[in-house]
N, C-alpha and C positions, 0 to 999 in steps of 0.2 A: 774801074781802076782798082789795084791793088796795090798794098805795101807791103812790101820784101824788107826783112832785118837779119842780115847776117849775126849769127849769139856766139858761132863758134868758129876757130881757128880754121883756115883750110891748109894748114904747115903736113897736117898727117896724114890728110887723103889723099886718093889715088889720082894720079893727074888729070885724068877724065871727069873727075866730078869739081874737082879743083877750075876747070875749063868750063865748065858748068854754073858754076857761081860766075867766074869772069863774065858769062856769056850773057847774064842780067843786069849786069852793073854792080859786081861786090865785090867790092878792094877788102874794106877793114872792118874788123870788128864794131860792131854796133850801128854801123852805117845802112840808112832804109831808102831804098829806093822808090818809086812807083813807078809799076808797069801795067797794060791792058792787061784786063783780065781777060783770057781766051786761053783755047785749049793748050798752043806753043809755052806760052808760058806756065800753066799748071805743070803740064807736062818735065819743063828744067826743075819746076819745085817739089815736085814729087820725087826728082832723082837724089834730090841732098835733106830728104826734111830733118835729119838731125843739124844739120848744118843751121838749118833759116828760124825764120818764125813769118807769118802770114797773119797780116793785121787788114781786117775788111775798111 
């Protein structure tokens, strides 16, 4: 398992990555989720990492 932390706003990215963040569970700033660690999921975090932070 991993922890996902949204640090930054999704108001000015592109709706696609915007949907990307939704697509793990990230509403609001600051908020951490935990998700399996596996490729599906690297793979959404790898599309925004300015967006996230990744806490093992």
């Amino acid at each position: 398992m991993i922890k996902i932390k949204l640090v930054r706003s999704t108001n000015s990215v592109p709706a696609k990555l915007r949907k990307v963040a939704e697509g793990l569970g990230l509403r609001k700033i600051d908020q951490v989720v935990t998700r399996p660690d596996n490729d599906a999921i690297r793979g959404m975090v790898a599309k925004i990492p300015h967006l996230v932070e990744v806490q093992q």
